[in-house]
TIDRENTOR-982184 format. One line per 3 residues: their letters; for each residue x, y, z of N, C-alpha, C, O. Coordinates in steps of 0.2 Angstrom, whole numbers, plus 5000, padded with zeros to 4 digits. Example, Ala and Ser with C-alpha at 12.3 -4.5 7.8 and 13.67 -1.06 7.14 Angstrom:
as	5066 4972 5039 5062 4978 5039 5066 4984 5039 5071 4983 5042 ~ 5064 4989 5035 5068 4995 5036 5064 5000 5039 5067 5006 5040 $
! end
This chain:
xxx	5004 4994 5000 5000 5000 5000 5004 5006 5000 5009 5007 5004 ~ 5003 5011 4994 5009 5016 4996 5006 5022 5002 5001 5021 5005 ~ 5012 5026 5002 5011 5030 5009 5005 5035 5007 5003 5037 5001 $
xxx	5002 5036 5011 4996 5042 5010 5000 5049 5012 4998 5054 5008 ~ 5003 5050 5015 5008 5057 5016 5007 5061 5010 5009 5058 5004 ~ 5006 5065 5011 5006 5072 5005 5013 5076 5010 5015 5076 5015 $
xxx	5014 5079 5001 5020 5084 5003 5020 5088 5008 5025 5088 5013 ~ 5016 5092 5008 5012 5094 5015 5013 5091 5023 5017 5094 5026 ~ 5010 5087 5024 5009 5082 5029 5020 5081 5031 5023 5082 5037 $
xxx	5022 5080 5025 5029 5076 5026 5033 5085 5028 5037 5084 5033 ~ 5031 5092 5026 5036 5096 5025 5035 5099 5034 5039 5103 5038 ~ 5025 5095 5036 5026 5099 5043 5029 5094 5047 5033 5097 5051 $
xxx	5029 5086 5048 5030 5084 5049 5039 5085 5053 5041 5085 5059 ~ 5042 5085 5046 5049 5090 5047 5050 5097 5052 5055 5098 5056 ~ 5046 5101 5051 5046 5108 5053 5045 5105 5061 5048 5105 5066 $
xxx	5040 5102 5060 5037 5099 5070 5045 5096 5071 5047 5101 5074 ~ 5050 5092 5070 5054 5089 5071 5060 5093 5074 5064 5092 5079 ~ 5060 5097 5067 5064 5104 5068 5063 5107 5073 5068 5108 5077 $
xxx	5057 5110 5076 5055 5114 5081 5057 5110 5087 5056 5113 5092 ~ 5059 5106 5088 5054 5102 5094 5062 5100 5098 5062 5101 5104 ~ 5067 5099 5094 5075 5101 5095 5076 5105 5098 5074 5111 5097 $
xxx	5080 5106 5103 5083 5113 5107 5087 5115 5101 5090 5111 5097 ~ 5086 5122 5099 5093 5125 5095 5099 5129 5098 5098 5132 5103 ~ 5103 5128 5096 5108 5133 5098 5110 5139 5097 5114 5142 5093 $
xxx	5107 5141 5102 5105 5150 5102 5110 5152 5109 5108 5150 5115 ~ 5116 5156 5105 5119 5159 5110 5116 5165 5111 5111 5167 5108 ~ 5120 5171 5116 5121 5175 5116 5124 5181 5109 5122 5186 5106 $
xxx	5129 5177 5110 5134 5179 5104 5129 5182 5097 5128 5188 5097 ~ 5127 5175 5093 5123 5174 5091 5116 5176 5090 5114 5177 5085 ~ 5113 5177 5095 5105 5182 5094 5108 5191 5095 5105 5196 5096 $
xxx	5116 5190 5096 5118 5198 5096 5117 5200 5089 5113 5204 5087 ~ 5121 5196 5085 5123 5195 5076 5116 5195 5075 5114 5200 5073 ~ 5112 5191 5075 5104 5192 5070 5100 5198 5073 5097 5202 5069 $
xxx	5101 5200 5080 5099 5207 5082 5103 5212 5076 5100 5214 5071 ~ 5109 5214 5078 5111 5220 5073 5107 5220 5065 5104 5224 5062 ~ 5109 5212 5064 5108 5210 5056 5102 5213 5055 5102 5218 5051 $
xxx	5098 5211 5058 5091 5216 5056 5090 5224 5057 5087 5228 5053 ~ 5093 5227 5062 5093 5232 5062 5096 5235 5055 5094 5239 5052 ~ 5101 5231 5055 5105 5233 5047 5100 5234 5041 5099 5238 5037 $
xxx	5098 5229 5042 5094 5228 5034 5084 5232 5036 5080 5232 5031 ~ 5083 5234 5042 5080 5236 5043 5083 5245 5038 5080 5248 5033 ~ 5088 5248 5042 5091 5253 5040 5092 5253 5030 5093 5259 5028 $
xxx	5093 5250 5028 5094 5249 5020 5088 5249 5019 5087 5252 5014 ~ 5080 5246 5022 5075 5246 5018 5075 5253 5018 5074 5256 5013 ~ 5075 5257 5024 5073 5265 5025 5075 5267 5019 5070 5270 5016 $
xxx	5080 5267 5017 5087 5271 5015 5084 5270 5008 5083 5276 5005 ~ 5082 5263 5005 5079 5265 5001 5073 5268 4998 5072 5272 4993 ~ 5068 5266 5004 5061 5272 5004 5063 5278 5004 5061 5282 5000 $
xxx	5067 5281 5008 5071 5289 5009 5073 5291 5001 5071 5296 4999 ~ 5077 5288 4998 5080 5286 4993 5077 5290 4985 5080 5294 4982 ~ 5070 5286 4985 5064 5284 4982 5062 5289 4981 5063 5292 4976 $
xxx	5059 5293 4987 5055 5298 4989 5057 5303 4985 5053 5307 4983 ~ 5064 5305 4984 5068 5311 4980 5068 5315 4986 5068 5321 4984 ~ 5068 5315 4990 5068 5320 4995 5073 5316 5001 5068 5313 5005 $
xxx	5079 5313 5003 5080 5311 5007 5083 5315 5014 5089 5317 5014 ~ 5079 5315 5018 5080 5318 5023 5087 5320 5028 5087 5325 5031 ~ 5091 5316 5027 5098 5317 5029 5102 5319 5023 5108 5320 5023 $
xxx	5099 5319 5018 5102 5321 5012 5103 5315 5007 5103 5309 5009 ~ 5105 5315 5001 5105 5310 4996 5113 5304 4996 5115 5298 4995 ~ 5117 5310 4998 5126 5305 4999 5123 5304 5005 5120 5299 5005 $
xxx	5123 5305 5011 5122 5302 5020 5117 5297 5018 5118 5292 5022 ~ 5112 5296 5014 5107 5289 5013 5110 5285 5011 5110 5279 5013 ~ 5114 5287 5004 5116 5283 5001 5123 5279 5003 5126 5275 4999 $
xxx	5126 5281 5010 5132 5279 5012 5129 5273 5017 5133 5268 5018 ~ 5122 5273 5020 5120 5271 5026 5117 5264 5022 5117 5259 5025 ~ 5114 5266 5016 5112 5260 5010 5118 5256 5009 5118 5250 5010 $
xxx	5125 5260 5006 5129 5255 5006 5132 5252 5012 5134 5246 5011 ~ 5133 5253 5017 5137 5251 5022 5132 5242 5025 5134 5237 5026 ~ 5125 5247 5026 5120 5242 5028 5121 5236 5027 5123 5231 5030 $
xxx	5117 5235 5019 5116 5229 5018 5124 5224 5020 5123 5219 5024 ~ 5130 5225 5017 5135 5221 5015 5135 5220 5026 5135 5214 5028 ~ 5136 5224 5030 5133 5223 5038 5128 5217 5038 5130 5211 5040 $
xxx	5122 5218 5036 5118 5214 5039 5122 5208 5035 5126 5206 5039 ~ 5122 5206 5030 5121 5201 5027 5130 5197 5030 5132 5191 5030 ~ 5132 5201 5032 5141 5196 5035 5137 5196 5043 5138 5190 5046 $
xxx	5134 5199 5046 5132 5197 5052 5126 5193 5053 5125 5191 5059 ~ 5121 5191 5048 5118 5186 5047 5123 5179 5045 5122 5173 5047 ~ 5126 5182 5041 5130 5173 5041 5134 5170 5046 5134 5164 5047 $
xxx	5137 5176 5052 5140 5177 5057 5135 5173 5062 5138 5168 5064 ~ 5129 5175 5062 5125 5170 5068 5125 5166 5066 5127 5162 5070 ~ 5124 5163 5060 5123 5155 5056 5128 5150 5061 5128 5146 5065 $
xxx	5134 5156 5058 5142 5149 5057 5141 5149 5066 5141 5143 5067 ~ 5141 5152 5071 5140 5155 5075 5137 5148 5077 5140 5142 5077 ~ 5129 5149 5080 5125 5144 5079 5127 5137 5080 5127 5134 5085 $
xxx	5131 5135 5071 5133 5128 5070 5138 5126 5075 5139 5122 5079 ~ 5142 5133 5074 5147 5128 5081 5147 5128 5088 5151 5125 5092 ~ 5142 5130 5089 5139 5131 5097 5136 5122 5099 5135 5119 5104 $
xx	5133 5120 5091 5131 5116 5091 5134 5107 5093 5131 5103 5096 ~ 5141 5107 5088 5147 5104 5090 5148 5104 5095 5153 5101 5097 $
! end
């Protein structure tokens, strides 16, 4: 008789599994995904600001805080991952 399992069924399955684990959440860590968001919080602004043609700190200060932002969040988001994994070891 094959499996009645729908993909569905099998992906929460997984996620229940996943969840159900202690993870490895340091300090360290939920520091790195804290900033990371504020970063990439601060690049969406920057964009909206951006956008708007009117950027309130001025067009090079937005545009310096869009550059910096994103390439911040995105190394301090991989920073919690690797982070993470070896907490986990």
């Amino acid at each position: 008789m094959a499996s009645l399992a729908t993909p569905l069924s099998r992906s929460l399955n997984n996620l229940y599994c996943l969840l159900s684990k202690p993870q490895p959440v340091t300090p360290k860590s939920s520091a790195f995904l804290g900033i990371s968001c504020i970063a990439f919080i601060a690049a969406v602004g920057s964009v909206f600001e951006l956008t708007s043609g009117q950027a309130e700190l001025g067009t090079i200060p937005t545009a310096i805080i869009l550059a910096l932002s994103i390439p911040l969040g995105i190394s301090l988001f991989i920073a919690a991952i690797r982070d993470a994994r070896a907490s986990q070891d």
